[in-house]
KEROTOR-236334 format. One line per field, with one value per residue (C-alpha): residue in three letters; residue number from 1; x, y, z. Coordinates in steps of 0.25 Angstrom, whole numbers. Layout:
<pts>
banu	[ALA | ...]
vexmi	[NUM | ...]
east	[X | ...]
north	[Y | ...]
up	[Z | ...]
</pts>
This chain:
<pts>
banu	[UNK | UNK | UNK | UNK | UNK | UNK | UNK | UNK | UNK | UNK | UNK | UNK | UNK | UNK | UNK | UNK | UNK | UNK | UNK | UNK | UNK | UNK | UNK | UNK | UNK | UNK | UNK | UNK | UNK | UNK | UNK | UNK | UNK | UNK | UNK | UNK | UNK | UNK | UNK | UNK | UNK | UNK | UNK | UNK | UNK | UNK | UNK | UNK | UNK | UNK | UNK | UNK | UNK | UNK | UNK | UNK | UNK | UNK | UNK | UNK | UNK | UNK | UNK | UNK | UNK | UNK | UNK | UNK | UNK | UNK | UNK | UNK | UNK | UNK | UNK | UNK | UNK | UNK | UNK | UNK | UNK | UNK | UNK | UNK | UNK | UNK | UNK | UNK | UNK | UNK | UNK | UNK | UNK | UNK | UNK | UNK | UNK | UNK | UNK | UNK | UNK | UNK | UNK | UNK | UNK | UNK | UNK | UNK | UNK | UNK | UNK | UNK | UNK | UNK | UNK | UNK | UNK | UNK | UNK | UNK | UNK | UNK | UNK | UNK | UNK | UNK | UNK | UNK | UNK | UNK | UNK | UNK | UNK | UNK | UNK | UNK | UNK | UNK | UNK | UNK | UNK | UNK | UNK | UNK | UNK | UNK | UNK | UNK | UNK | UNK | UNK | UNK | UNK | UNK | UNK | UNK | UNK | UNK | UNK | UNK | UNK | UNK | UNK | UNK | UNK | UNK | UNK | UNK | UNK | UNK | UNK | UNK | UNK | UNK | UNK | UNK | UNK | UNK | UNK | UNK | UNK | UNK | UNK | UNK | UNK | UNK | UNK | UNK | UNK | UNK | UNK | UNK | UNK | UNK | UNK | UNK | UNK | UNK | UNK | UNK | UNK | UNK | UNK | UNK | UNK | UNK | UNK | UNK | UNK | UNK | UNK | UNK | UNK | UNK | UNK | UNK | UNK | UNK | UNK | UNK | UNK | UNK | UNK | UNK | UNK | UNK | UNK | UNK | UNK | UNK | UNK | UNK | UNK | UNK | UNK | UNK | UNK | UNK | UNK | UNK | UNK | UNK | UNK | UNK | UNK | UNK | UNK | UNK | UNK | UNK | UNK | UNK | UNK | UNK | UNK | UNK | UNK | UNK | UNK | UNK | UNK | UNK | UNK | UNK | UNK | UNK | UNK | UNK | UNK | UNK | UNK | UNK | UNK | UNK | UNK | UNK | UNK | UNK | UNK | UNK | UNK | UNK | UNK | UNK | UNK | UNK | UNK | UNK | UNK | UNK | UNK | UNK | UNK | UNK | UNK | UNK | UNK | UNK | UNK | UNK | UNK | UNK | UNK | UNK | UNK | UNK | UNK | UNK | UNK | UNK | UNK | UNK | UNK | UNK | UNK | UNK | UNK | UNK | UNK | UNK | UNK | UNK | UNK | UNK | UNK | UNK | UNK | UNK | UNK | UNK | UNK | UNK | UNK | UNK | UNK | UNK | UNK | UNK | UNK | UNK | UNK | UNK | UNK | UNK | UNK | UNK | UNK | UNK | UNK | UNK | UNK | UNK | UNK | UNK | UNK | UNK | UNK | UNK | UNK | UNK | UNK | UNK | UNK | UNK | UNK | UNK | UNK | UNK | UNK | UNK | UNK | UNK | UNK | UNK | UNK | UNK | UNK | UNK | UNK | UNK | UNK | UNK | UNK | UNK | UNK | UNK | UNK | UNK | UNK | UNK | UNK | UNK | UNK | UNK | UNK | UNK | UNK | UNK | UNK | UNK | UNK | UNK | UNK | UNK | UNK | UNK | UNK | UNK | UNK | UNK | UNK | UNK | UNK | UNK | UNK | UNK | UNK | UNK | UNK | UNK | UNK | UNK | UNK | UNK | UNK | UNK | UNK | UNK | UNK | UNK | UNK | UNK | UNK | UNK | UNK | UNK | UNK | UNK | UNK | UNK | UNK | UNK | UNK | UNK | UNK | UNK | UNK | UNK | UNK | UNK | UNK | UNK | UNK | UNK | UNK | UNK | UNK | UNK | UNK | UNK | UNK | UNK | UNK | UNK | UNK | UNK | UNK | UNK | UNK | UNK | UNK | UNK | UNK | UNK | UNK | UNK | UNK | UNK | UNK | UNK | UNK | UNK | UNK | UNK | UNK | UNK | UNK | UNK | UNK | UNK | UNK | UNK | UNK | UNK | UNK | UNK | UNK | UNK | UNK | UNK | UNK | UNK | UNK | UNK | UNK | UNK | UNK | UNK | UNK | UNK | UNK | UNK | UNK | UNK | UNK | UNK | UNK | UNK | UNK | UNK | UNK | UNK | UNK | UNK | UNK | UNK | UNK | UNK | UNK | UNK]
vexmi	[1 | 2 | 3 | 4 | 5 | 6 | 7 | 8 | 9 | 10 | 11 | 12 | 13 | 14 | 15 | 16 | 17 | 18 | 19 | 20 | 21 | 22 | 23 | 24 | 25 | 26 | 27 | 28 | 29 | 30 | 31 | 32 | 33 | 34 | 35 | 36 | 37 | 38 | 39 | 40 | 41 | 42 | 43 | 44 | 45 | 46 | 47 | 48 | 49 | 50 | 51 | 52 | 53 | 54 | 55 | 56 | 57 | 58 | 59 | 60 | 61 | 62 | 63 | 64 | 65 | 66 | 67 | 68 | 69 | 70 | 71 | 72 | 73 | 74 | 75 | 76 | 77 | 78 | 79 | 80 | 81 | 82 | 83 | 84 | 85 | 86 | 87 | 88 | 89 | 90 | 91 | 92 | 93 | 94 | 95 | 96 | 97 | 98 | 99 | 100 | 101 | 102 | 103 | 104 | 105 | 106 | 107 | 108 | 109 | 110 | 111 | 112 | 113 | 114 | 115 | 116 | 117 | 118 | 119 | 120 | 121 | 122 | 123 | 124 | 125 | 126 | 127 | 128 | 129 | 130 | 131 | 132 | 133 | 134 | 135 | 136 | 137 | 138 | 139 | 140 | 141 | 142 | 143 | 144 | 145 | 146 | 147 | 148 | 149 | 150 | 151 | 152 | 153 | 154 | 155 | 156 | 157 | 158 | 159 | 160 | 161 | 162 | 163 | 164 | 165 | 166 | 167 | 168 | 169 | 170 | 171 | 172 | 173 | 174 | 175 | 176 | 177 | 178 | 179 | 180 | 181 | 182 | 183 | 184 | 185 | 186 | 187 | 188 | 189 | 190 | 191 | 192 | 193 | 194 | 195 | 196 | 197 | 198 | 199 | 200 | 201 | 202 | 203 | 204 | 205 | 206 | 207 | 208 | 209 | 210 | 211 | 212 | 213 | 214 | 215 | 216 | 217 | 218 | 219 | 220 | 221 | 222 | 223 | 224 | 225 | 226 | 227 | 228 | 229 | 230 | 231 | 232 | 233 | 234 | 235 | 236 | 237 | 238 | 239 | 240 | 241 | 242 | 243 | 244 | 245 | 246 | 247 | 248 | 249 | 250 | 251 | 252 | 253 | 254 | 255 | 256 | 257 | 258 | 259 | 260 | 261 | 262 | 263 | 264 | 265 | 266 | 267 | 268 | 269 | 270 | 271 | 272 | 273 | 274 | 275 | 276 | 277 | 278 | 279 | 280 | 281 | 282 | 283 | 284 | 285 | 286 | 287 | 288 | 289 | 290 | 291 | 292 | 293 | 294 | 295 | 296 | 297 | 298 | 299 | 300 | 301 | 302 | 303 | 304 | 305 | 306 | 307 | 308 | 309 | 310 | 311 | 312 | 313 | 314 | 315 | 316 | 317 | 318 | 319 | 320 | 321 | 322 | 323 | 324 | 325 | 326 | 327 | 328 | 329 | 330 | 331 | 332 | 333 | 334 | 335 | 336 | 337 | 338 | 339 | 340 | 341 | 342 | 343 | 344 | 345 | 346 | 347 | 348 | 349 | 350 | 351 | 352 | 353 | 354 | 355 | 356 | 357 | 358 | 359 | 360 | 361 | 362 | 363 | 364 | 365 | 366 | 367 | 368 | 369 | 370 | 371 | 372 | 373 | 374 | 375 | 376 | 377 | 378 | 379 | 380 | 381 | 382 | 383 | 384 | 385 | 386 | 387 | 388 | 389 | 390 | 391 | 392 | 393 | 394 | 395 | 396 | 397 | 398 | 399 | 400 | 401 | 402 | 403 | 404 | 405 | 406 | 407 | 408 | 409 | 410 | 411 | 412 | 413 | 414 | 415 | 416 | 417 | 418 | 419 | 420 | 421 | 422 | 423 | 424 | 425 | 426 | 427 | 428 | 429 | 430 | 431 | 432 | 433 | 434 | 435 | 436 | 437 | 438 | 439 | 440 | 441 | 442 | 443 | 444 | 445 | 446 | 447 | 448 | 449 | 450 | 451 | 452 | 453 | 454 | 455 | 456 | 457 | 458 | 459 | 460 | 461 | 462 | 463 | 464 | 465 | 466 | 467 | 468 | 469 | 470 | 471 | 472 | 473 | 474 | 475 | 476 | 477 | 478 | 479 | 480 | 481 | 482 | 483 | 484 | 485 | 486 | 487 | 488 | 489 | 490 | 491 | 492 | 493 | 494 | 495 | 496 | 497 | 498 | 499 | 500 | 501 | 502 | 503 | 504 | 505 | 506 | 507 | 508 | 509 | 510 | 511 | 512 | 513 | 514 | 515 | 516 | 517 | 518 | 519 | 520 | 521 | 522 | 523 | 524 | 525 | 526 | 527 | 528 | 529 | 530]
east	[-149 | -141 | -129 | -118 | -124 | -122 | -109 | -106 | -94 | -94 | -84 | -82 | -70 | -63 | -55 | -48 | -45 | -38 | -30 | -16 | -20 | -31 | -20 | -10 | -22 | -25 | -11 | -12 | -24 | -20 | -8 | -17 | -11 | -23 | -29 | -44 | -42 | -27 | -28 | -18 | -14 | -2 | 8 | 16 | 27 | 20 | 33 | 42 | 30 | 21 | 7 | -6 | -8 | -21 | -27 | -38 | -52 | -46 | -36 | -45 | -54 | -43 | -42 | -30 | -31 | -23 | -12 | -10 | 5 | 8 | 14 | 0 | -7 | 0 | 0 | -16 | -12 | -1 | -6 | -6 | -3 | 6 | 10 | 17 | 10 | 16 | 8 | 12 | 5 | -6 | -6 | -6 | -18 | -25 | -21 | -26 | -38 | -41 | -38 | -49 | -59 | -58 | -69 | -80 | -72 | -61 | -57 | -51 | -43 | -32 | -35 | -23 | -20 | -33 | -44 | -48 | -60 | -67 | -74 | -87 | -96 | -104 | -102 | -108 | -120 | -111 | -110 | -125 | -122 | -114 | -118 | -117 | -102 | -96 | -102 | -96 | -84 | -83 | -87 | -77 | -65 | -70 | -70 | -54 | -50 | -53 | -62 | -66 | -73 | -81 | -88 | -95 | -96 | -96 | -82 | -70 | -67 | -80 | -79 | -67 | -73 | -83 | -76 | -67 | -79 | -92 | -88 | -99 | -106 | -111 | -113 | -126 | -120 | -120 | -121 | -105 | -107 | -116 | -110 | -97 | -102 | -102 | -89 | -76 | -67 | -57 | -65 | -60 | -46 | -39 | -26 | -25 | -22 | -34 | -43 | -38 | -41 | -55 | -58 | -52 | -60 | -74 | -76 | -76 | -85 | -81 | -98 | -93 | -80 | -90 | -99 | -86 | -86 | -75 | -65 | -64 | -61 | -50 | -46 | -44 | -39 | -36 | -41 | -38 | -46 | -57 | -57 | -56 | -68 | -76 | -74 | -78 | -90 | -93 | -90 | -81 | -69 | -55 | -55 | -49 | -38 | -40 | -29 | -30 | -35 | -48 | -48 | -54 | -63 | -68 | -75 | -76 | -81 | -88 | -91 | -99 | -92 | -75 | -69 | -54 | -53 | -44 | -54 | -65 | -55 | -51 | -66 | -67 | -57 | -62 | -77 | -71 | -62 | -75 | -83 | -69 | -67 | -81 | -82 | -69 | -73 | -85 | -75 | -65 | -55 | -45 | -37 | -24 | -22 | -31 | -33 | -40 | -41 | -45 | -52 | -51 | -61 | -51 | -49 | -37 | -37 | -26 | -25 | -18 | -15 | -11 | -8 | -10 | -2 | -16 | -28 | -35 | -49 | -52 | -53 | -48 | -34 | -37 | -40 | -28 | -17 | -25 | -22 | -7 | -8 | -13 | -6 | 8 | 5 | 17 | 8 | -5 | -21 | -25 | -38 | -39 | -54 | -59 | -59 | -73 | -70 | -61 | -60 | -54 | -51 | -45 | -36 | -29 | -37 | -35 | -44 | -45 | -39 | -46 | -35 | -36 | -30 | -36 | -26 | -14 | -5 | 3 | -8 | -10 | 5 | 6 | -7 | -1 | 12 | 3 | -3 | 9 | 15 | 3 | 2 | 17 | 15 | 5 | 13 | 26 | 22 | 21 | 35 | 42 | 38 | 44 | 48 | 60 | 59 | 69 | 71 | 78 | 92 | 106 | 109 | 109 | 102 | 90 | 88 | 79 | 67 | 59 | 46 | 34 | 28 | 14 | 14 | 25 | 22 | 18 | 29 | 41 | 35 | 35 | 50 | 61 | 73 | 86 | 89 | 101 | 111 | 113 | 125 | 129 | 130 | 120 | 126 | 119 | 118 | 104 | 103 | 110 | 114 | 105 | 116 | 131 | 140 | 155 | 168 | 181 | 187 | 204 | 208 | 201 | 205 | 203 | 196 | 186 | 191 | 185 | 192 | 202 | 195 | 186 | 181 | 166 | 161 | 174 | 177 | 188 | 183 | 194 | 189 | 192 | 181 | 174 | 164 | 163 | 162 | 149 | 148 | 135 | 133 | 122 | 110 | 114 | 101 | 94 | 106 | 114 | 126 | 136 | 132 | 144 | 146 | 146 | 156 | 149 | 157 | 154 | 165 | 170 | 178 | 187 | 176 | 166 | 158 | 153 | 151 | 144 | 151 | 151 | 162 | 154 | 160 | 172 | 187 | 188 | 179 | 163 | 161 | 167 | 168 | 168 | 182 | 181 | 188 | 182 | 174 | 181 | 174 | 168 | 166 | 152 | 148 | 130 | 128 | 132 | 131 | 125]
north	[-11 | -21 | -27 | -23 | -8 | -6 | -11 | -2 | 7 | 20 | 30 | 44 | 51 | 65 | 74 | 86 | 92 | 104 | 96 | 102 | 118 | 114 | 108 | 119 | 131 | 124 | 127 | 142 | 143 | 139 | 148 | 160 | 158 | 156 | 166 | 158 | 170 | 166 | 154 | 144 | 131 | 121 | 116 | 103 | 101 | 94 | 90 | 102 | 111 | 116 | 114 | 117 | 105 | 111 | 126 | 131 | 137 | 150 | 146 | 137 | 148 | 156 | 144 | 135 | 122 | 109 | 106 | 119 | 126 | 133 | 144 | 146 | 146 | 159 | 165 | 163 | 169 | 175 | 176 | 161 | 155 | 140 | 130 | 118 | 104 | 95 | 82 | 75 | 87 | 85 | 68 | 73 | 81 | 72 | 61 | 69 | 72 | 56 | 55 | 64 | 57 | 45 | 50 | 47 | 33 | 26 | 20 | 34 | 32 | 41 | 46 | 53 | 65 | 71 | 63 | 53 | 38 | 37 | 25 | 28 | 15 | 14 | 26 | 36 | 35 | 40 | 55 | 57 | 49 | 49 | 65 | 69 | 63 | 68 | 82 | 82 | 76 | 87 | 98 | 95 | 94 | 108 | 115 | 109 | 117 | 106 | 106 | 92 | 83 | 72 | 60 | 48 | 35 | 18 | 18 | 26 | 30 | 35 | 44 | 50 | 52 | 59 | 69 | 72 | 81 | 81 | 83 | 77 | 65 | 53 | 41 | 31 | 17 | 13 | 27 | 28 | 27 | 38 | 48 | 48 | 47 | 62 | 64 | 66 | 55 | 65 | 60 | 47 | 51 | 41 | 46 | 57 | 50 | 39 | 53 | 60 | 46 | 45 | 58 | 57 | 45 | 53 | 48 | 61 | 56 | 44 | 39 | 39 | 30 | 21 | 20 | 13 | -3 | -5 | -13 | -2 | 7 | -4 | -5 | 11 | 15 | 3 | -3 | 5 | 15 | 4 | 1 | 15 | 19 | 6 | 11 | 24 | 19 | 10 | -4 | -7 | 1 | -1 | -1 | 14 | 13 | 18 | 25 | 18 | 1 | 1 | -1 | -13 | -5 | 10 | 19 | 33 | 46 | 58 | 71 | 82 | 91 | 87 | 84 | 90 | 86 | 74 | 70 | 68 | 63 | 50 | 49 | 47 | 38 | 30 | 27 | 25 | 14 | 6 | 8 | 0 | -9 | -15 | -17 | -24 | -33 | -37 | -45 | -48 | -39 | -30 | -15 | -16 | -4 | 7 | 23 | 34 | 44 | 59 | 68 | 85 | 93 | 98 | 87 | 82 | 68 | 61 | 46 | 38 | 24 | 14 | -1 | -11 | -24 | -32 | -30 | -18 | -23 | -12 | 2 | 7 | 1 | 10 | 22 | 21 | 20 | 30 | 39 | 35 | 36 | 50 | 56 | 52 | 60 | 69 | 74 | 78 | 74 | 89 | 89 | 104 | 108 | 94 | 81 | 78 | 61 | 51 | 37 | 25 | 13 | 1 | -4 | -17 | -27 | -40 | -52 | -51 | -64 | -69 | -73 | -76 | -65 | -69 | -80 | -76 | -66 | -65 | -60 | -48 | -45 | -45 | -37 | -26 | -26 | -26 | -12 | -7 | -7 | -3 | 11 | 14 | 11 | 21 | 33 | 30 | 21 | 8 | 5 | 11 | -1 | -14 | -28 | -36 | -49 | -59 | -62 | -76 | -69 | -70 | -56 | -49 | -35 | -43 | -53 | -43 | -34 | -24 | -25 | -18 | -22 | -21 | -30 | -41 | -40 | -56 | -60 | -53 | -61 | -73 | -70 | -79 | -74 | -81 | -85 | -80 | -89 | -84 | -79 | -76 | -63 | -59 | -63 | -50 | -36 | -33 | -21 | -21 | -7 | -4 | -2 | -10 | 2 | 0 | -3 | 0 | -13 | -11 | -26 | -39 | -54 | -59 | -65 | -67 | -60 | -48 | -34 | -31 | -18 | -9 | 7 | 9 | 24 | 28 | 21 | 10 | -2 | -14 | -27 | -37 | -47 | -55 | -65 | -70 | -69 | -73 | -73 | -69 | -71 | -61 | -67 | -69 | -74 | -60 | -51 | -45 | -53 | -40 | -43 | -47 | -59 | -52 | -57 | -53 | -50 | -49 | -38 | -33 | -17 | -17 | -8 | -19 | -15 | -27 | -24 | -34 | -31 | -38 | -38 | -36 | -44 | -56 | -54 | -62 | -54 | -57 | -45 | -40 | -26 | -22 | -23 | -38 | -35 | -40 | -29 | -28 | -31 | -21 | -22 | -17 | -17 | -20 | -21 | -17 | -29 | -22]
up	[-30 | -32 | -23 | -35 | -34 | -21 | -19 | -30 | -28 | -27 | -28 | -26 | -34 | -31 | -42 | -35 | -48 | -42 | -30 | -33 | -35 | -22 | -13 | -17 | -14 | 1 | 3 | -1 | 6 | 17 | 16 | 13 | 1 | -9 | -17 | -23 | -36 | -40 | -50 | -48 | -55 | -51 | -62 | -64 | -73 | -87 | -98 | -92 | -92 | -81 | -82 | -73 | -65 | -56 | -55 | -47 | -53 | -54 | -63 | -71 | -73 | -81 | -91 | -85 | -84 | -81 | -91 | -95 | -95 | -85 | -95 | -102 | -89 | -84 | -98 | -94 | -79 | -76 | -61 | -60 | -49 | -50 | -41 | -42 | -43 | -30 | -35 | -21 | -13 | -22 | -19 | -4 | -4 | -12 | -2 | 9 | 3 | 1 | 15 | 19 | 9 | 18 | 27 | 15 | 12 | 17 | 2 | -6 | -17 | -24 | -38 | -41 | -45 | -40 | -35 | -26 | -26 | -14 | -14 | -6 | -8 | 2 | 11 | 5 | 14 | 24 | 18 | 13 | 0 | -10 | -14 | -1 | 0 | -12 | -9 | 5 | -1 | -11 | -1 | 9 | -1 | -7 | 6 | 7 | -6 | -16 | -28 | -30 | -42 | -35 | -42 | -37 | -47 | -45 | -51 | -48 | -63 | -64 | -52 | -57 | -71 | -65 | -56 | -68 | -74 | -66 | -52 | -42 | -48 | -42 | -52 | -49 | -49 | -63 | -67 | -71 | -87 | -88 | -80 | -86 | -100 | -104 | -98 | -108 | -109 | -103 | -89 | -88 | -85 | -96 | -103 | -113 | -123 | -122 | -121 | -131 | -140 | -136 | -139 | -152 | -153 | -151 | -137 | -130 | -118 | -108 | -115 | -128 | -124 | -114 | -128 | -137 | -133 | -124 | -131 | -141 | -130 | -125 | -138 | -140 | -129 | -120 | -109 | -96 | -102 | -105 | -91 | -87 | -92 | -88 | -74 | -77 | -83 | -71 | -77 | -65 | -59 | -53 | -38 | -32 | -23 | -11 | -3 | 11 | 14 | 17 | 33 | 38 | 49 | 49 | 59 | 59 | 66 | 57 | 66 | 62 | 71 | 69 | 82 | 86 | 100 | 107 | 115 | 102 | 93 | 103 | 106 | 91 | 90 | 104 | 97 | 84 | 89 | 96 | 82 | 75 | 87 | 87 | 72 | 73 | 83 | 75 | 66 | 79 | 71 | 80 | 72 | 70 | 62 | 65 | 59 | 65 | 54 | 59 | 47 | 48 | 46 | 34 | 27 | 34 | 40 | 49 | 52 | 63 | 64 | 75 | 73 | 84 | 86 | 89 | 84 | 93 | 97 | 108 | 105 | 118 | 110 | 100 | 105 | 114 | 102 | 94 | 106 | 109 | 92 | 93 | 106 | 97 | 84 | 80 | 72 | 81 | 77 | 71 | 71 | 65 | 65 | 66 | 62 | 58 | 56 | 62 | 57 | 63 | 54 | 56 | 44 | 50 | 58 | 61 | 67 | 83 | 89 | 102 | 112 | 126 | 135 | 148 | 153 | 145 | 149 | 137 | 129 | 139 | 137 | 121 | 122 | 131 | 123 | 109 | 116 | 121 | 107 | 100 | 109 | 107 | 91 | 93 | 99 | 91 | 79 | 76 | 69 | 80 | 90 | 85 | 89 | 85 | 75 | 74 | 58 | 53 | 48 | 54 | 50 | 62 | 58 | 52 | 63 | 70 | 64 | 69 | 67 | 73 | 86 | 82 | 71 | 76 | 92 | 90 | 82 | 92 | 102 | 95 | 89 | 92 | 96 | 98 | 111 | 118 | 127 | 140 | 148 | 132 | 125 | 116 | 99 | 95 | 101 | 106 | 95 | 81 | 75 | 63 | 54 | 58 | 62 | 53 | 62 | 58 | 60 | 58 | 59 | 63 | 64 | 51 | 43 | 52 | 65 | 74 | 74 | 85 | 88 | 79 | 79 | 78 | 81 | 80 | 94 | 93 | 101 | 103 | 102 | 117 | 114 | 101 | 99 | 83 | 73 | 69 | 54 | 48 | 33 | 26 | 18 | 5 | 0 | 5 | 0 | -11 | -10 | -4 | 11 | 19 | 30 | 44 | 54 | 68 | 81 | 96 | 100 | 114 | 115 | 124 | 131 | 132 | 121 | 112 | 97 | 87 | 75 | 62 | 51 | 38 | 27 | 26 | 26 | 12 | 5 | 3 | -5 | -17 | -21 | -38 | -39 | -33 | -19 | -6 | 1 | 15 | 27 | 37 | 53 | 57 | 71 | 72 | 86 | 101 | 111 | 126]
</pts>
């Protein structure tokens, strides 16, 4: 076999024809609400008319079908039963469907409405083969409510083809031109108006359309259908896109019998986290993103993530922030009656670099304090642990941003702050208000004076002591051109409060309204001095 064969792509594609009346008869069922005799279809609003979206065998049998007004359809059957289509809960189910095909492959692609690519090339093997995968594929969904169409081709167009009429094929490499050549033209999927032309063409099969020489076809009907049905022929194909990034490492856990217990569950995780750390430190590469996916018995799969500051190179670090991860879920691990695998996956890793620890001291610090904020990212979340970064702008509300510990740990050790000159009060109060509360300001030294006393939180405050103004001019190459000039001052009540407060705009006018008058300028206060 050749190196080009075995390479060779395989994918597997899944049609869920009945997903919206399925999803919508789970619900009932588990309700007590089904009845498997009643037919049912679900509508959707068609050019101001209802039409059937989706029906179940029952109402299929009684000569409905897709497309069909809902007015002729209870002519047929008056005892029909309707629901109404919700496209998004149908996107959500097919979603978490994809979520648990990513125990055959982690590369599962959307084919919306209704189906799915799994991209199975090389692993197979791990599930008996590529028959014995689909049919437990198959099987399992069934046993979930969902009747599925499966096929199994070298390219993704092919596949779909396929499950659109003969459900359960699997195409030899190469084999792609002559399994679809019987099929209608209706198969390929194309526009409605490219197959209503070819069969008025005579081209009623997608052989006799391969049969025509392909600038003909280009020529007719243009070229995305030529390439379209290249790849359904197998002469190439566009690559799927699958939902997740592809992790860099992957380790995971089958059972025959599902485990539910704590104790089983962080043994799991423990042994799975030795597997990943010595694969990583086969390439001197340390996680800094990690996942541990949980996957029911019943189809329903939970994942959780930590993220580390440094690259993690022992598992005893992972199994303790999984646990600080898991023992601070607001929404606890369920493992209902099972969960039958478990996965831990390494999506960001980075290369390990060697430093001596033995003589520094500093290295020991950082590492703790690296830790410390990793398990308290853990718990609480890693947005919520922050450090402070100085920024190269004057404007006071954006001289300071914070960013999150994990990722910028080095750089707020690094940071430069400005040096304060001692037996001097601070120039800035430690912490700003996140929006400049308004004062109302009844007279002030003019133009460039300080109020004689203002009211803020409806508390008169005379003024005893100032220190200003320091005038600070907005950036006029970043803004719109209506931001005023600040005029900021360091003030003293009579009750030995000290307010930093800021008059937003200049007595003689920067600003111009539509009727060409100077907007007046406003008093704000931005900060409390301790």
């Amino acid at each position: 076999m050749s190196a080009s064969s075995v390479n060779r792509r395989r994918i597997l594609s899944l049609w869920l024809p009945h997903l919206p009346i399925e999803r919508i008869q789970r619900f009932l069922g588990s309700a007590g609400l089904h009845k498997d005799n009643e037919p049912s279809v679900v509508v959707i609003k068609d050019t101001n008319a209802l039409v059937i979206h989706a029906l179940d065998d029952a109402a299929s049998r009684l000569g409905l079908h897709i497309g069909q007004p809902l007015a002729n359809a209870r002519a047929m059957c008056p005892d029909l039963r309707v629901f109404d289509a919700d496209v998004v809960a149908d996107a959500k189910t097919l979603s978490d469907i994809a979520d648990w095909c990513d125990r055959f492959t982690p590369l599962v692609a959307l084919d919306p409405p209704h189906g799915l690519f799994l991209d199975i090339t090389g692993c197979a093997h791990l599930f008996g083969g590529e028959a014995a995968l689909l049919q437990t594929l198959v099987r399992a969904l069934g046993r979930q409510g969902f009747a599925v169409s499966a096929a199994i081709a070298g390219t993704s167009v092919c596949a779909r083809t396929l499950t659109r009429q003969v459900t359960g094929t699997i195409v030899a490499d190469g084999g792609e031109a002559e399994a679809i050549s019987r099929l209608p033209v209706s198969a390929l999927g194309a526009s409605e108006a490219i197959t209503t032309g070819l069969r008025r063409a005579g081209l009623k099969t997608i052989g006799d359309v391969a049969s025509r020489s392909a600038h003909e076809i280009t020529a007719r009907f243009g070229a995305r259908f030529s390439t379209l049905l290249a790849h359904a022929l197998g002469q190439g194909d566009a690559p799927i896109n699958p939902r997740k990034p592809l992790p860099d490492y992957i380790v995971e856990k089958r059972f025959a019998e599902p485990i539910a217990t704590d104790t089983m569950i962080a043994m799991t995780l423990s042994r799975l986290a030795d597997t990943l750390i010595a694969s990583m430190e086969k390439q001197g590469k340390g996680a800094r993103r990690l996942e541990a996916a949980f996957f029911r018995t019943d189809g329903v799969v939970r994942a959780i993530m930590v993220e580390t500051g440094r690259p993690v190179t022992r598992s005893a670090v992972i199994d303790r922030l999984f646990r600080e991860r898991l023992d601070a879920l607001a929404d606890p691990l369920d493992p209902g009656f099972g969960f039958d695998m478990v996965r831990l996956s390494a999506s960001r890793t980075e290369i390990v670099v060697q430093e001596q620890r033995d003589l520094d001291a500093h290295v020991h610090d950082n590492d703790e304090l690296a830790a410390l904020i990793d398990r308290i990212a853990a718990r609480i979340g890693g947005k919520r642990v922050v450090v402070h970064l100085p920024q190269d702008t004057h404007i006071p509300e954006c001289a300071v941003i914070a960013a999150p510990a994990q990722h910028h740990l080095a750089a707020a050790m690094q940071a430069e702050w400005p040096a304060r000159v001692e037996s001097e009060p601070p120039l800035r109060p430690l912490r700003l208000f996140d929006k400049p509360e308004p004062i109302k300001v009844p007279f002030a030294t003019v133009p460039d004076g300080p109020p004689h006393q203002f009211t803020w939180r409806r508390a008169l405050h005379a003024v005893v002591r100032v220190e200003g103004p320091e005038r600070i001019a907005m950036e006029w190459w970043r803004q719109d051109g209506k931001q005023f000039t600040r005029d900021y001052f360091r003030i003293e009540d009579a009750e030995g409060l000290r307010f930093w407060i800021f008059r937003d705009g200049l007595y003689e006018g920067e600003v111009f309204d539509d009727d060409g008058k100077p907007v007046p300028p406003g008093w704000y206060v931005h900060g409390l001095f301790a």
